[in-house]
C-alpha positions in Angstrom: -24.9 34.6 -11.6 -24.1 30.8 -10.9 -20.4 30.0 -10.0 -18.6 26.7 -10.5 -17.2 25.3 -8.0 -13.6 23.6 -8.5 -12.0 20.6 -7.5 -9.4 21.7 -5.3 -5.5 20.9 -5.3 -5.2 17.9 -2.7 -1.3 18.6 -1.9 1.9 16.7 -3.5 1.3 14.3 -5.8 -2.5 13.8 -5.7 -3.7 13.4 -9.1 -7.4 13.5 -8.2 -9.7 13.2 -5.2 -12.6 10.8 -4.4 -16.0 12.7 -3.3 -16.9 11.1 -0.1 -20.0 12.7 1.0 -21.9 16.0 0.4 -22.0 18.1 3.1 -24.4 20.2 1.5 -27.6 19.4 -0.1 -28.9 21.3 -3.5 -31.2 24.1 -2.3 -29.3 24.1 0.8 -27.8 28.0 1.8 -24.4 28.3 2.4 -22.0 30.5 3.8 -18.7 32.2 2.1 -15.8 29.5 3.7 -18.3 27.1 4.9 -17.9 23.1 4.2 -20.1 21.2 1.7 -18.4 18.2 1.2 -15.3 16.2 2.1 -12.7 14.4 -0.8 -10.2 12.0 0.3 -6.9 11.0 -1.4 -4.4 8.4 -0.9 -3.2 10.4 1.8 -5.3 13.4 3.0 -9.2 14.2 3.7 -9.8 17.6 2.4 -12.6 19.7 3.1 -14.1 22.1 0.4 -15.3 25.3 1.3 -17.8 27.3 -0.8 -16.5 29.9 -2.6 -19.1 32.7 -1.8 -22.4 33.1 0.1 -25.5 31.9 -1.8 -27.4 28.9 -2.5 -26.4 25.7 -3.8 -27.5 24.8 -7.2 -26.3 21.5 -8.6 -24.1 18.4 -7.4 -21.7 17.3 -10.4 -20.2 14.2 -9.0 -21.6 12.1 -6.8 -20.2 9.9 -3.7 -17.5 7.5 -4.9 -16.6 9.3 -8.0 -12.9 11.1 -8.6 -12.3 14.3 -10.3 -9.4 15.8 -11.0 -7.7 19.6 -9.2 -9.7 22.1 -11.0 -12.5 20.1 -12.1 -16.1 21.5 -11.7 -17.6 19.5 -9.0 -21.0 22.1 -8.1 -22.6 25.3 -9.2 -23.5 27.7 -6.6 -25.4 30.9 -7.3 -29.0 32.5 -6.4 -31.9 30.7 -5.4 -34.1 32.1 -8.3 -31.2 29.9 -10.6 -32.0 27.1 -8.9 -33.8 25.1 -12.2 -31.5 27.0 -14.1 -29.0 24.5 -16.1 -25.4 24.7 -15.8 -24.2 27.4 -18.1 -21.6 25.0 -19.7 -24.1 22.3 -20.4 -24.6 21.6 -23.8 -28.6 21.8 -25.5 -29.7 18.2 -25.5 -30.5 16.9 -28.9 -32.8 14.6 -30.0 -31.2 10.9 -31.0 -31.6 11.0 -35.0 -33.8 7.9 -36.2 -31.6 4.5 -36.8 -30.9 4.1 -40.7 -32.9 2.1 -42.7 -30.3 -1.0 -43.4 -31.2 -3.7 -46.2 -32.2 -6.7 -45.1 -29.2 -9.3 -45.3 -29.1 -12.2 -47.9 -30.4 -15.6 -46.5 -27.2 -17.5 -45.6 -25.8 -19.6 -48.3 -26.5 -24.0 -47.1 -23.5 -25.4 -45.3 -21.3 -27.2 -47.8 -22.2 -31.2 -47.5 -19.7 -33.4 -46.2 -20.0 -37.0 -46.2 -20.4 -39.0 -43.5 -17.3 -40.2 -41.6 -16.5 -43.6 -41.7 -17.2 -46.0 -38.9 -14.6 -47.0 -36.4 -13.2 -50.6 -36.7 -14.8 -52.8 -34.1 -11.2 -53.5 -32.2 -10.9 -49.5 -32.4 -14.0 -49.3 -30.4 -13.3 -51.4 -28.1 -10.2 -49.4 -27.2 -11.6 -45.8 -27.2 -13.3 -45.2 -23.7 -16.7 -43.9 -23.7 -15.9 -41.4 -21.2 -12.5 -40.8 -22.5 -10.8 -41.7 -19.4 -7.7 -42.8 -20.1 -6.8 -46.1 -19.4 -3.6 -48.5 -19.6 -2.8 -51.7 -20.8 -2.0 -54.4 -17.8 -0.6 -56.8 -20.4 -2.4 -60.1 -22.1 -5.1 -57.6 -23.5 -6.2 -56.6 -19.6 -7.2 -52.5 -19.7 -7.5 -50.2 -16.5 -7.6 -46.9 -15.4 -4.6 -45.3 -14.3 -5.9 -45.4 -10.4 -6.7 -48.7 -10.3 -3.6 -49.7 -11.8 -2.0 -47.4 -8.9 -4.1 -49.3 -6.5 -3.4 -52.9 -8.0 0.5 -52.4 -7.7 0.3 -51.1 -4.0 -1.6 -53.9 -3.3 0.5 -56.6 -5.2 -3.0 -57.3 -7.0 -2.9 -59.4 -10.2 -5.6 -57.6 -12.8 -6.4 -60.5 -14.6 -8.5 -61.7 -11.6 -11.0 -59.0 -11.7 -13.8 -58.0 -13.5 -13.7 -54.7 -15.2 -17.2 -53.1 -15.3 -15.9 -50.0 -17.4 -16.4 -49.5 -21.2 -15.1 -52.6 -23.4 -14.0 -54.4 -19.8 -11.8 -51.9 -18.7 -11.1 -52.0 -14.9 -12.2 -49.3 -13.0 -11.2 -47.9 -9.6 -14.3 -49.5 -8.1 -13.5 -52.5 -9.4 -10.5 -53.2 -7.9 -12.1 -52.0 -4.1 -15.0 -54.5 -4.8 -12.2 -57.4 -5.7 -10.2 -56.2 -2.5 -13.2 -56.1 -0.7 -14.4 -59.6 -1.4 -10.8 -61.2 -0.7 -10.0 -59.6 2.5 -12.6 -58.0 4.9 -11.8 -54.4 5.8 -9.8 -53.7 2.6 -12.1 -50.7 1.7 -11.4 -48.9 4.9 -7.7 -49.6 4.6 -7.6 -47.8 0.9 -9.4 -44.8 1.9 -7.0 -44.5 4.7 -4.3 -44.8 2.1 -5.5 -42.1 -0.3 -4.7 -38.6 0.7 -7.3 -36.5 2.4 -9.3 -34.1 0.7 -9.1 -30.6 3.2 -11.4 -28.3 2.8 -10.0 -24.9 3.4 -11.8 -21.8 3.5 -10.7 -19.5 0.8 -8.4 -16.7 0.9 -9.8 -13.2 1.0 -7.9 -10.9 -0.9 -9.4 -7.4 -0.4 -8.4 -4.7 -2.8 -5.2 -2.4 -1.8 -6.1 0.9 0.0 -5.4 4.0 -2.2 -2.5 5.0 0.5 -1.0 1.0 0.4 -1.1 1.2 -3.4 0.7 4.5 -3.8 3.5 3.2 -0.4 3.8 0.0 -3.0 4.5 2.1 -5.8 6.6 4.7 -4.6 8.4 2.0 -2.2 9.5 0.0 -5.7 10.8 3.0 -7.9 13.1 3.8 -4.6 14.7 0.4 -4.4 15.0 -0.2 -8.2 16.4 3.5 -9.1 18.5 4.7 -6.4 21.4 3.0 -4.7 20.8 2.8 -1.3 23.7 2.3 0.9 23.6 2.4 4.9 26.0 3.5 7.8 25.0 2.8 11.6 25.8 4.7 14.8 24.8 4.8 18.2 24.1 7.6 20.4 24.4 7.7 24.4 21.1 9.4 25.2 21.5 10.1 28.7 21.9 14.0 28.5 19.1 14.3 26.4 16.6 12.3 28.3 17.2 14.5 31.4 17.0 17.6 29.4 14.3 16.9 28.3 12.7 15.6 31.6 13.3 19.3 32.8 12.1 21.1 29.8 8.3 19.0 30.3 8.4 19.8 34.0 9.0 23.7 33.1 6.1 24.2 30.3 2.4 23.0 29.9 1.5 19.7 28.1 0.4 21.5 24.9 4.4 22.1 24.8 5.7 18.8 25.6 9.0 17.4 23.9 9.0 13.9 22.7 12.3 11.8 21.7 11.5 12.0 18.5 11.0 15.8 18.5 14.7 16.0 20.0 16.0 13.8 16.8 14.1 16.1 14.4 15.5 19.2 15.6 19.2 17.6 15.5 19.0 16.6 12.4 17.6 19.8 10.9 20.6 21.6 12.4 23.1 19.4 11.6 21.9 19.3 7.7 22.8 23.0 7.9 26.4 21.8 8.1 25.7 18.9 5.5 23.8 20.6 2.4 24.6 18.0 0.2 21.9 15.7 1.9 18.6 18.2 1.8 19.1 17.2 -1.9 17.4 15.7 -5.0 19.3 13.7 -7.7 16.9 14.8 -10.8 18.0 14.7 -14.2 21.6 14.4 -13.8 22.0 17.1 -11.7 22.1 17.4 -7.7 18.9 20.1 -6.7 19.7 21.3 -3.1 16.6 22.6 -1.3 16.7 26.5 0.3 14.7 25.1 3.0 15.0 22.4 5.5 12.1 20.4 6.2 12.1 17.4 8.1 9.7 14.7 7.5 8.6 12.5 10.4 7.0 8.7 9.4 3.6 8.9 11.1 1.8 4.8 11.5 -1.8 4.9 10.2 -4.7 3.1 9.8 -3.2 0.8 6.2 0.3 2.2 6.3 2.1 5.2 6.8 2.1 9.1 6.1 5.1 11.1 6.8 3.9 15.0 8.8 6.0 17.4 7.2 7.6 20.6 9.5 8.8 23.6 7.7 11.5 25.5 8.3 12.8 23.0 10.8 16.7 24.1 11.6 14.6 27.8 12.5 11.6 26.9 14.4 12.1 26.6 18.3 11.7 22.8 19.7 8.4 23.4 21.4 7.2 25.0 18.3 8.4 21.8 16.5 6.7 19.7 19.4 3.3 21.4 19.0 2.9 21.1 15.2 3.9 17.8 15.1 1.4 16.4 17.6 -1.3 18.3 16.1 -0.3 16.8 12.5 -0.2 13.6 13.8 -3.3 13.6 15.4 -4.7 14.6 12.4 -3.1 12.4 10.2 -4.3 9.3 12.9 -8.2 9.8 12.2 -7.5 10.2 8.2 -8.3 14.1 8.8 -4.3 14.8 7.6 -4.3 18.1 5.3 -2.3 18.5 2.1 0.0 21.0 3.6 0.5 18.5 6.2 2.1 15.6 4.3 4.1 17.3 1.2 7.2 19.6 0.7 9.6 17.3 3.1 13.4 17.7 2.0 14.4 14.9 4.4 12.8 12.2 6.4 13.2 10.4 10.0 11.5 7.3 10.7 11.2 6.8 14.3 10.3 2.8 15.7 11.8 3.9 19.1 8.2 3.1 20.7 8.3 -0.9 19.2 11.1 -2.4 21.1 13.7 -2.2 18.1 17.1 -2.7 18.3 18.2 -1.7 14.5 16.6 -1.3 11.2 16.7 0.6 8.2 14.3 2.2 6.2 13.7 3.0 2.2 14.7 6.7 1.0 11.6 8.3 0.2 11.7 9.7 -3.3 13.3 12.1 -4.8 14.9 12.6 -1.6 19.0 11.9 -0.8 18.6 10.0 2.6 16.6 8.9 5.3 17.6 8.7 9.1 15.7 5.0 11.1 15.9 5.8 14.5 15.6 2.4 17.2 14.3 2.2 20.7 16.8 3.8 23.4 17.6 1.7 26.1 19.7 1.0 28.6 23.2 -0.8 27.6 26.5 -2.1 29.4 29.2 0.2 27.7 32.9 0.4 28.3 34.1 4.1 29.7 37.8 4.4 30.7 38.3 1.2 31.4 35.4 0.9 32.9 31.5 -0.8 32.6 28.9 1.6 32.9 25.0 1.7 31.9 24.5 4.1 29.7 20.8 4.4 27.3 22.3 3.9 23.9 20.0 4.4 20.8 20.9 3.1 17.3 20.5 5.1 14.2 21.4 4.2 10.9 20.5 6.2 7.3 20.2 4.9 4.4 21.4 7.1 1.4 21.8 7.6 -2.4 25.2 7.3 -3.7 24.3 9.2 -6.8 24.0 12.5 -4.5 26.6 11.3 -1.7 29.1 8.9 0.0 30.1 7.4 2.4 32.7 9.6 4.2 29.8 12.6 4.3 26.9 10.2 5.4 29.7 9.2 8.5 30.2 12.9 9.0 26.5 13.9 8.9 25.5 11.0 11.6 28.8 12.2 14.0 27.1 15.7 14.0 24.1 14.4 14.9 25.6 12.5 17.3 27.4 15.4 19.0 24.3 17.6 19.2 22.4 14.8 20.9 25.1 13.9 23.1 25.1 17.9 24.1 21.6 18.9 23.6 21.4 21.9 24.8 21.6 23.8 21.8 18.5 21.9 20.6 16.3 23.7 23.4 18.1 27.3 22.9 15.2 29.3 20.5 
């Protein structure tokens, strides 16, 4: 027996997907788990796997169209049902024959009006026939508004020249004619006075990218509803950077630690101490998440998706380093998963590979903070009295003061401090 196949659930906040292609053709056997067509949402490309083994009967949607999670989008079934129509489609049923309607009333004459009455002569004269408007010079002289312009930058007197417009009026061409015959080279000197007509291409304004749109929209309900407030620190990095250096030089590339893999699993642990800020303010009330899972800002083609690990404060760092590249990679050629890019309690955006020396970033909604995180680098810095080089990296989070203040955000950023500045428990499983 046929079997519908759904639309599935594209991951958080995904309303409904857009069918790119079919994988699949009708008549085409499939296999139980095998892809037959590929949706994209403002964030992820999803796959969809047949159901069961069989034959595939009818497309639903075509290319370009949305459906919602859950929505029927083919039939798959036996190949003797393949002319078979879907079981939920409705009998078609002949169009009944239009109703006989009367045939309207001729319409009634248009009421007779009479005539209007003529214009007085001098009336006329002073109505343009093109209705451009005109001005009065003085002694009954009429002109155009730009060639009274022109007469008064050229200190002309109007009564010398002959208007060729309706009823005498002057006209712009007039006055270069009159200009003309009085001085040679007149008519080249007013076109150089007269501004010059550019032209400029037009602007192209091509239509936002699902993923921009929904960064445009979630981007405004953050800085309109919560109050974001901000607290920098900086970090001496040395330590880490060395650790680090060792750990790569221990373990194959498919394990490699990044800086921003380091940050991750600092902050993970140090939000263990800090509760209050793996939080959502929702409805009045302060939600605190069981889990802790740390969000990392990922640039893409048209903006930015944030890769999601779970469980982050638990998992070991190389674990952490291995997920994340793959995510990312994925998330880089628009192949990003739903289970990829939802579920984050907490967020870290990471510029440290653009050369930045501070910024800060919007909270993502609905969660409590967000930690930027600038380019380490090397830095004069005062030790004992003395001037040292030291790599310093800024970091700064931004924070709603509905969930928490200033005092614990301070706290929260000297924890992660001391963990980076002693790193060793970050590599410890």
């Amino acid at each position: 027996m046929a079997e519908i196949i759904p639309m599935p659930d594209l991951g958080f906040e995904a309303g409904e997907g857009e069918l790119s292609v079919w994988l699949k053709g009708v008549g085409d056997e499939v296999q139980a788990g095998e892809p037959i067509a590929e949706f994209e949402s403002d964030k992820v490309t999803l796959e969809v796997e047949a159901p069961a083994a069989g034959v595939l009967l009818e497309h639903l949607i075509e290319p370009g169209e949305s459906a919602p999670a859950g929505a029927p989008i083919a039939r798959i079934g036996e190949a003797d049902e393949l002319s078979s129509p879907p079981p939920s489609a409705p009998a078609e049923r002949p169009s009944p024959p239009p109703a006989h309607r009367p045939t309207p009333p001729p319409p009634e004459p248009p009421e007779e009006r009479p005539p209007p009455r003529p214009m007085p002569a001098a009336q006329q004269e002073s109505q343009p026939a093109n209705h451009v408007s005109t001005e009065p010079v003085g002694n009954g002289v009429l002109a155009t508004p730009i060639a009274l312009r022109m007469a008064r930058e050229h200190k002309l007197d109007l009564r010398r020249v002959a208007g060729s417009g309706p009823g005498g009026r002057i006209l712009r061409g007039d006055v270069e004619s009159h200009l003309a015959e009085a001085r040679p080279g007149a008519i080249e000197e007013i076109a150089q006075s007269q501004p010059a007509v550019i032209d400029r291409p037009r602007s192209v304004s091509p239509a936002a990218s699902p993923l921009r749109r929904t960064i445009a929209r979630r981007m405004s309900q953050s800085k309109q509803t919560i109050p974001h407030f901000y607290i920098t620190s900086s970090v001496m990095m040395d330590d880490a950077l060395a650790l680090r250096n060792q750990f790569n030089q221990a373990f194959p590339s498919e394990a490699q630690v990044t800086v921003n893999d380091i940050v991750v699993k600092a902050t993970a642990l140090a939000l263990r101490d800090f509760p209050n800020l793996n939080a959502s303010f929702v409805d009045d009330r302060i939600d605190v998440h069981p889990d802790i899972n740390i969000g990392a800002a990922v640039a893409v083609e048209g903006g930015v998706l944030t890769v999601v690990s779970r469980q982050t404060d638990r998992s070991p760092i190389a674990d952490i380093a291995r997920e994340n590249r793959t995510m990312i990679e994925r998330a880089r050629v628009g192949r990003a998963r739903p289970e990829d890019v939802s579920g984050s309690t907490f967020t870290i955006s990471n510029l440290g590979g653009y050369d930045t020396d501070h910024f800060a970033a919007i909270i993502n909604p609905p969660q409590a903070a967000i930690l930027a995180v600038a380019t380490a680098r090397e830095t004069a810095v005062v030790e004992e009295g003395q001037v040292v080089v030291r790599t310093v990296m800024q970091m700064t989070i931004s924070a709603d003061h509905r969930v928490t203040d200033g005092a614990e955000c301070a706290l929260f950023l000297k924890r992660v401090k001391e963990l980076l500045e002693a790193p060793i428990k970050l590599f410890i499983p």
